[in-house]
Each structure stands twice: as C-alpha cells, then as structure tokens.
C-alpha positions in Angstrom: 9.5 0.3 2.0 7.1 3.0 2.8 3.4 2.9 4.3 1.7 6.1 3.7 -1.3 6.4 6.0 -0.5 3.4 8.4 -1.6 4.9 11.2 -0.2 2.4 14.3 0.1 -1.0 11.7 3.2 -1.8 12.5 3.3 -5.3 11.2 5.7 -4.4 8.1 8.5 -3.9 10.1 8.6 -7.6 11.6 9.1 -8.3 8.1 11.3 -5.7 6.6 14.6 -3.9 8.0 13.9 -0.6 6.5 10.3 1.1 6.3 8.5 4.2 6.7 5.9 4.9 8.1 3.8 8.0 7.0 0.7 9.4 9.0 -1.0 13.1 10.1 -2.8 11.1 13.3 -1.5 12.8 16.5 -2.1 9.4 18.2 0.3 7.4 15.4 3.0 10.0 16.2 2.5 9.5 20.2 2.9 5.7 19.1 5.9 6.0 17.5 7.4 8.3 19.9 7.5 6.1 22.2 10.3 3.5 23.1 8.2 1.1 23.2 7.3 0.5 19.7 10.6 -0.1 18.7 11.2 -2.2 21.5 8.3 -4.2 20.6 9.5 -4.7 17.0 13.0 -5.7 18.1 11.4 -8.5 19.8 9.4 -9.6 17.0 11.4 -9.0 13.9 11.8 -11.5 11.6 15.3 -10.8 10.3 18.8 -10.5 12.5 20.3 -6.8 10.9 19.0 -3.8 12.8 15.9 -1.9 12.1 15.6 1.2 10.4 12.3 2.3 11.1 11.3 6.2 10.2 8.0 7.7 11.4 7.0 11.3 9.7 3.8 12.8 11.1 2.6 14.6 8.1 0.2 14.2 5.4 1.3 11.6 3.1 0.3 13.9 0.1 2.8 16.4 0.8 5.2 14.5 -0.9 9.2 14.8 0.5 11.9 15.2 -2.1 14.6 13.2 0.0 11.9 9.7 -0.5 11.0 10.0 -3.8 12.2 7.0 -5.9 13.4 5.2 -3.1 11.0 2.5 -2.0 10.7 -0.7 -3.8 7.4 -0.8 -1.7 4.3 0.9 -1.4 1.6 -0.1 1.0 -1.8 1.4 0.8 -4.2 -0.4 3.0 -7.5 1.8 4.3 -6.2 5.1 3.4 -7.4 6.2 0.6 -5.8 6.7 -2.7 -2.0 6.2 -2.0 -1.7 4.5 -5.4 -1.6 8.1 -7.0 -0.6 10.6 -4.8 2.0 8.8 -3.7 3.5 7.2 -6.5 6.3 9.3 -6.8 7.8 7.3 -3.5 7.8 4.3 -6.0 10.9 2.9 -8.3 10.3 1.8 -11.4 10.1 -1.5 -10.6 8.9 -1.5 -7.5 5.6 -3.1 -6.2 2.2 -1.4 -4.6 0.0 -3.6 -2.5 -3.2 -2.3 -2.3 -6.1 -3.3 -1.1 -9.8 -1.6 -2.7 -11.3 -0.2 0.5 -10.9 3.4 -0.9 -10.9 2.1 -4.8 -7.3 2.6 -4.8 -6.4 -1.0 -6.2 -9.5 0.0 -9.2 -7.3 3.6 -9.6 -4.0 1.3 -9.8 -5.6 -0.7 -12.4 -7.0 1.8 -14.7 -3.2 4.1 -13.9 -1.0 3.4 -17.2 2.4 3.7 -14.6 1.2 0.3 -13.0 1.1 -3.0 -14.1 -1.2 -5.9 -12.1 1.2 -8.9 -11.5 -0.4 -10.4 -8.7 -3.0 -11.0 -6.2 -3.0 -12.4 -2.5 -6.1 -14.1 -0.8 -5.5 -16.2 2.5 -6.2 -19.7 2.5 -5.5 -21.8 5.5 -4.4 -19.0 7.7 -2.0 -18.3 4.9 -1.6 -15.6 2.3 -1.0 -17.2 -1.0 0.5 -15.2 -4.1 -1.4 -15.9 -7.3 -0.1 -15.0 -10.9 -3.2 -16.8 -12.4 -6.1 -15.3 -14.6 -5.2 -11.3 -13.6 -7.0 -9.9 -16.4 -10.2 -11.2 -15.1 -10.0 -8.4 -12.5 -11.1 -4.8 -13.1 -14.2 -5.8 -14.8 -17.1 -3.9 -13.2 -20.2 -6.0 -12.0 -22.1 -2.7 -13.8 -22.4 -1.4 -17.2 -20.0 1.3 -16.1 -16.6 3.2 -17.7 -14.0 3.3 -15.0 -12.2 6.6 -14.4 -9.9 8.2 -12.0 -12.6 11.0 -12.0 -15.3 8.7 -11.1 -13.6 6.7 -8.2 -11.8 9.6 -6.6 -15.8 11.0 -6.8 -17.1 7.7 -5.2 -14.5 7.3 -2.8 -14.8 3.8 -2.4 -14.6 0.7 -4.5 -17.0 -0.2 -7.5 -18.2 -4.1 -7.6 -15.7 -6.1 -9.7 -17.1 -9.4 -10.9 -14.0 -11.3 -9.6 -12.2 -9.8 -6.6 -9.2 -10.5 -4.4 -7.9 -9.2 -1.0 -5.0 -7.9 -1.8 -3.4 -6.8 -5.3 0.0 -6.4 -5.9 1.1 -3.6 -9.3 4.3 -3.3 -10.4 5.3 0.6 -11.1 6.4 0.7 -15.0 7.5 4.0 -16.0 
C-alpha cells in the first residue's frame, strides 16, 4: 500500500502490515523519524504479523523505479492529483481511494486506466462500501466538458450532481 502525500496520517498502518508513506514536508520526515511513531502503531495495529512501514521524504512525483507496480493500494486524500502522477505505483488491479478535494477522484473518473467500482460514505460512525448506482457520479452540476486540462487548471473539484466521500477505482490497464 502506498500513501503519496500523507503527510503525518498514519491511520493506514493500524490497518495494513505493509505501507508507504510518501511526503516532501520536513515535519512528516521529523515524524517518522522518530521511534515513537512506530511505537505508537505497534500499539494500535490491527493485525498480529509485524509492520513494514517505509517513510520516503521526497516529492511523490518523482516517481522510484524500485515501487512501481507494487501497490495494490493507492491513497490520495488532500494532496492533489495522486490519481495520475502516481499511477505508475498501481498494479493492474489494484484499487485508488480518492477523495475530490483536489478533483483527483473527477481526474480518476474521466482517466481510461481506472475503473469506478465503488464508493464509501459513513453512516452511523461507520464507513459503508457501496457498489450501487456508480454511473450516476461524474455528472457535472454545470453545462461543462470534463477534462484533465480543465481540472488540473481548477485545482479543485467541479460540483457533481451526486457525490460521495470517498471513491474507490480499480486500475485496468
């Protein structure tokens, strides 16, 4: 699993043995650096095998040879347009949650390589997985034509006329 632009979210690795964590911030590198991180994810994990937990203080658009291919995850969550850039980091196969703070789940939708299989909203202090309706998404509120051109120009996401917290793509091809 790999989180390009987390910054210090280091909820993913409660859940999953083996992530990466990918951020330029000086202060995210100072966080991971220290013992206590890991420490403080030992505690918490949710799973009994070891962690495997990689921090690289870099731009996450500098993308390294030795992780492409090899995540059957992709988070992009508030950091602009992971979807993309960083889709090289994805198996075919493999899922992206993204959120459309940056337009990044609109970019997902309109990018031929992904494929929208799900969404997730929270409902009783739960996320819930939903499968239903998904081609109802993606329709702009506006009398607009969607294009990566146009959203990496805006910067942030359009109005959609049905919306959902979180999306979850699939990578195709």
């Amino acid at each position: 699993m790999i989180y390009p632009g987390s910054y210090v979210q280091i909820s993913p690795a409660f859940v999953f043995r083996d992530v990466t964590f990918i951020d330029s911030d000086k202060n995210a590198k100072k966080f991971f650096e220290d013992n206590s991180t890991l420490d403080y994810i030992s505690k918490r994990k949710e799973y009994e095998d070891k962690s495997h937990i990689a921090f690289h203080a870099r731009d996450y658009a500098e993308i390294m040879d030795e992780l492409r291919t090899t995540a059957d995850l992709l988070i992009s969550q508030y950091a602009g347009f992971i979807s993309g850039t960083c889709k090289d980091y994805l198996k075919i196969g493999g899922y992206l949650l993204v959120n459309n703070s940056h337009a990044d789940a609109g970019l997902a939708s309109i990018d031929e390589d992904y494929d929208l299989v799900a969404t997730a909203s929270k409902s009783g202090g739960q996320y819930h997985i939903s499968t239903d309706y998904l081609s109802d998404y993606f329709i702009p509120k506006k009398d607009i034509f969607i294009t990566k051109k146009y959203l990496y120009k805006l910067g942030k996401g359009v109005g959609y006329t049905k919306t959902a917290p979180l999306y979850i793509f699939q990578r195709i091809s």
